[in-house]
N, C-alpha and C positions, 0 to 999 in steps of 0.2 A: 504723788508729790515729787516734785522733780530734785534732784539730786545738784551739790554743788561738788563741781573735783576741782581742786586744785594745782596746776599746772607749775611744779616747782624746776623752774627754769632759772636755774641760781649757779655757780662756779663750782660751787663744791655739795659733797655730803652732810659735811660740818655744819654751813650756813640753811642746807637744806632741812636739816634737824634743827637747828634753833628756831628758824623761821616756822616749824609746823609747832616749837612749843606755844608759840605765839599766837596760834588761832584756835584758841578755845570750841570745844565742838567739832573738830575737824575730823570728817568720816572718810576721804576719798585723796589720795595721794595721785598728782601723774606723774611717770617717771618717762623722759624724751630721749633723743638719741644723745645729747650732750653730755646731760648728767649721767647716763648709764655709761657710755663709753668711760667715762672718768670713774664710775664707781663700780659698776658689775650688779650682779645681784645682790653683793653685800649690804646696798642701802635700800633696794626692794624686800629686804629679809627684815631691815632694821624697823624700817616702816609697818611689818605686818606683824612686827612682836608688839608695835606700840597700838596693834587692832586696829590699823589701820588699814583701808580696801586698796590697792592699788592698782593703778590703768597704766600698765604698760603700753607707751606709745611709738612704736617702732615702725612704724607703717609697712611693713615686711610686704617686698612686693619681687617676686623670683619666680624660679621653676615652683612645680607644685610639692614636690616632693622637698627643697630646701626652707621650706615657706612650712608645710606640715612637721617639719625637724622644728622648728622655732616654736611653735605655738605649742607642741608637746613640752617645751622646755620651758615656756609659760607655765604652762599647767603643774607642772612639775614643782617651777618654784613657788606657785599659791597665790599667782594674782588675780584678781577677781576679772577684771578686762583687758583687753589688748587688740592692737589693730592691725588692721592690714589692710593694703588700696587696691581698692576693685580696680584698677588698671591693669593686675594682674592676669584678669580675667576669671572665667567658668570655674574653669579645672583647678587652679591655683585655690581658689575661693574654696570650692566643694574640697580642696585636699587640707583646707586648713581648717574647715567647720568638722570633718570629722575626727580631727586633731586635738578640735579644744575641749572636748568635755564640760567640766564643769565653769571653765572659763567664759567670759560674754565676748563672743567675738566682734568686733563692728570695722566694718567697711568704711573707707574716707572713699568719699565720692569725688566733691573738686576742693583742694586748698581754696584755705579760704584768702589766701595770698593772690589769688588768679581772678581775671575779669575776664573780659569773652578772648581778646585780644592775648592774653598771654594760655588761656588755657587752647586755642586756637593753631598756637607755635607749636603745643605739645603732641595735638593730635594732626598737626597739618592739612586742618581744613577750617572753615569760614565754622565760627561759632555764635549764632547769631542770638543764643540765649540760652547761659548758661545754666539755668535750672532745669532745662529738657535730658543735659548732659548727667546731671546732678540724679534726676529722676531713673533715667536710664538705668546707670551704674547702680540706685538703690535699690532700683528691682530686681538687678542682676546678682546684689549680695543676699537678699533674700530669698530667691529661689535654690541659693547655693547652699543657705544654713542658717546662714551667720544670725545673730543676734537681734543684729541693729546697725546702724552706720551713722558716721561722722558727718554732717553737712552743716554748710555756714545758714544762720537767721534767713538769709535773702531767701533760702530752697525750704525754709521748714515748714509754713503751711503747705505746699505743694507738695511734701514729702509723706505730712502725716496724712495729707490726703490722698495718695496715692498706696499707702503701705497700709493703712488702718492701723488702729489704735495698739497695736503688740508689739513690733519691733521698739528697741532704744533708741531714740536720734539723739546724738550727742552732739553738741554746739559749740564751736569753740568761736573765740573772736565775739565775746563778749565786752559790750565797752558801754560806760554813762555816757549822756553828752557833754557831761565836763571832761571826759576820759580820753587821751591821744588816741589815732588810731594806731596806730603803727606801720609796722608793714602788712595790716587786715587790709584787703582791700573789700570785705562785705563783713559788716559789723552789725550787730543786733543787740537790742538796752537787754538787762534780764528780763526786765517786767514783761518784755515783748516775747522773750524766749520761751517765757513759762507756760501764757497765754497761746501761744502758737504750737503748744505740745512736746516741746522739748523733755525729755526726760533727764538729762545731766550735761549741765550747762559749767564750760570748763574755762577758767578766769586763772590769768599767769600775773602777767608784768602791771596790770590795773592793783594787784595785790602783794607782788615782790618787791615793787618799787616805793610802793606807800611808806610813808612818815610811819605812821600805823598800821600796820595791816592788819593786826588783829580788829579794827575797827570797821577797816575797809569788808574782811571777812564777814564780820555781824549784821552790816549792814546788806550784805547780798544775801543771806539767811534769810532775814528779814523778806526779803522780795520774793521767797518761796513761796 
C-alpha cells in the first residue's frame, strides 16, 4: 500500500506543528530546505517524538565525501528517508548509500519543475524525452544502493518497469483536476500514482493551503 508524506512547506516550525495536529492519522512528515534552514533539526526531532516518520528532503548533491557527511547526519538524527540527486553521479551516490544505514535513501531523478526544454539548459544538450533521462539516472541510483528515487507521475510506469517491483518511487507533484498546478510542470492525480506503482505519493501546497486540510488529508487516505 502506498504511503502518503506530507510536504510541510509552511513559514515556520509553529505553523508546521499546528498544521500536522490537524491531519488526523498523519504517518510521514517532509522537511525541505526552507523550513530546515529556519528550524535545524530541532523540528525533525519535534516531529519524531510525535512518532512521526520523517523524509528529509535536501537533495544533497556535492563531492562524495560531503554528500556521505550529511546522510550520516541523517542517520544520526533518526530520519526514516532522505534524498539526494543522482546528478551527482556514481561515486557521490555509492558514497552516500554506504552512509545511510538504516535510512531509505532515494535519488531525485528530474524535478518535477523541468520539461525537456529546461531540463536540457541543465545538461546542455537536446532533451528530446525526458523519461529516457529520468530512466537513466534511476538505474544509476540503483546500482549505487540507494533505496528508491524521486520521479514525477509522467516517469512512473516507465520506471516501475524498468526497476521492478523493490525499489521506492516517490512522487511528488501530486495534484486533483480541480487542483492548481503550480510551478509542477508534470503532475499526476493520486488515483493515477497508486495505480502506476508509486510507493509514497508526497502532496504539499494541495493540503497547506486548504480551507481544511485535515479534510483535504482524509480524502487522499482514501485514494490509497
Amino acid at each position: 500500500m502506498a504511503e502518503l508524506v506530507v510536504a510541510f512547506d509552511v513559514p515556520s516550525g509553529r505553523e508546521a506543528l499546528a498544521l500536522a495536529r490537524r491531519l488526523p492519522g498523519l504517518r510521514w512528515a517532509k522537511l525541505g530546505p526552507g523550513l530546515y534552514v529556519r528550524e535545524g533539526p530541532a523540528l525533525a526531532r519535534e516531529f519524531l517524538a510525535r512518532g512521526l516518520r520523517v523524509f528529509l528532503d535536501l537533495k544533497w548533491h556535492d563531492i562524495p565525501s560531503t554528500v556521505a557527511g550529511a546522510v550520516a547526519a541523517a542517520r544520526e538524527l533518526g530520519v526514516a528517508m532522505a534524498s539526494v540527486h543522482c546528478l551527482g553521479g556514481a561515486d557521490m551516490l555509492a558514497a552516500a548509500a554506504q552512509a545511510a544505514g538504516e535510512v531509505a535513501l532515494v535519488g531525485v531523478t528530474v524535478l518535477t519543475s523541468h520539461d525537456g526544454a529546461g531540463l536540457g539548459q541543465v545538461l546542455g544538450r537536446g532533451v528530446p524525452d525526458v523519461s529516457c533521462e529520468a530512466e537513466r539516472l534511476a538505474r544509476l541510483a540503483v546500482r549505487a544502493g540507494l533505496r528508491g528515487v524521486v520521479a514525477s507521475g509522467a516517469e512512473l510506469a516507465l520506471l516501475r518497469n524498468a526497476l521492478g517491483p523493490a525499489p521506492w518511487i516517490v512522487v511528488p507533484g501530486i495534484r486533483s483536476a480541480a487542483d492548481p498546478a503550480d510551478d509542477q510542470a508534470r503532475t499526476i492525480a493520486p488515483q493515477d500514482a497508486v495505480r502506476g506503482g508509486a510507493t509514497h505519493l508526497v502532496v504539499g501546497r494541495p493540503i497547506t493551503r486548504a480551507a481544511d486540510p485535515g479534510g483535504v488529508y482524509q480524502r487522499l487516505v482514501e485514494c490509497l
